[in-house]
N, C-alpha and C positions, 0 to 999 in steps of 0.2 A: 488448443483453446476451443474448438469446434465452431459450432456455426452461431454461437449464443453470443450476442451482443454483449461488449462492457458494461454497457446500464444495465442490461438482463442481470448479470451474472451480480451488480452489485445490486440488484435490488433483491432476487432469491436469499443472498447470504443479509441482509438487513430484514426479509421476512422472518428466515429461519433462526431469527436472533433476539426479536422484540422484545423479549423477558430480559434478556442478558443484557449487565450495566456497561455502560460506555467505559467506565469507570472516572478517576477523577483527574488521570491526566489528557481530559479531553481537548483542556484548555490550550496547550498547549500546541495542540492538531490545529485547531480554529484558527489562530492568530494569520494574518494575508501571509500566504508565502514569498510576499514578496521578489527577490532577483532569482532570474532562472537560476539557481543554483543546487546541483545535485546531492549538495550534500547537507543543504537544509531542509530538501523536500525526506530526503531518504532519514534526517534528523528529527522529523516532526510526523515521520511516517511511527517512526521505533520508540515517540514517544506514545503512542496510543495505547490505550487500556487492550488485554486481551478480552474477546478473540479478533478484533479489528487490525492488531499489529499485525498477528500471524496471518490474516489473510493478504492483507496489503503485499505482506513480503513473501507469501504465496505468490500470488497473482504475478508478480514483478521475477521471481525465481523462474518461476515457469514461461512467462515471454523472454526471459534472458536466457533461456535452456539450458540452467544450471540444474544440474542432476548431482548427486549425492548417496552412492550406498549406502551410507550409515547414518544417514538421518540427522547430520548437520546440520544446523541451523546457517545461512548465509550473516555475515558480519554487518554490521553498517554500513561498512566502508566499500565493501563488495557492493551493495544495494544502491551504494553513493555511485559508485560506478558504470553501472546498470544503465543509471539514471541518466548518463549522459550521454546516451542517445536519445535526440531532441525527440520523436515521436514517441518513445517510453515515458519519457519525461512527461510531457505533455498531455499522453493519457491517461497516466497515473495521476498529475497534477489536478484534472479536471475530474478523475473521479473522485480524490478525498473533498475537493472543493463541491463536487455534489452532496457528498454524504455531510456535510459538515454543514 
């Protein structure tokens, strides 16, 4: 992850983005995520317009050190997983709730 801040890094990729639409399942992302729970954060993460899904579950791949030779996509349910560990959780949680 190097030495670049999570706000950095979400704010380059929202720079590098400002033309591209959220799209229209934004609505969806926005709603309070309400109970710590993994698999509504990682369910409101997968409903985002690309390219916001794929970076989220970038970001989240890559602090979980999931690797992949062939270019798999991680599942929901994997990223549900992920996600419970409370400080993953919680910085993923606090960065869609910034972008949002």
């Amino acid at each position: 992850m190097g030495g670049i801040s999570v706000g950095m890094r979400l704010k380059r990729w929202r720079l590098s983005d400002q033309r591209s639409s959220r799209g229209s399942d934004e609505g969806a992302a926005r709603e309070d995520l309400g109970p710590d729970d993994p698999g509504v954060l990682a369910a409101r993460i997968f409903a985002l317009a690309e390219p916001w899904r794929g970076r989220f579950i970038g970001y989240i791949a890559d602090a979980a050190g999931y690797r992949n030779g062939r270019g798999a996509k991680p599942s929901q349910a994997q990223v549900a997983g992920w996600l419970r560990d409370r400080r993953l959780f919680r910085q993923v949680k606090a960065m869609l709730d910034t972008w949002m």
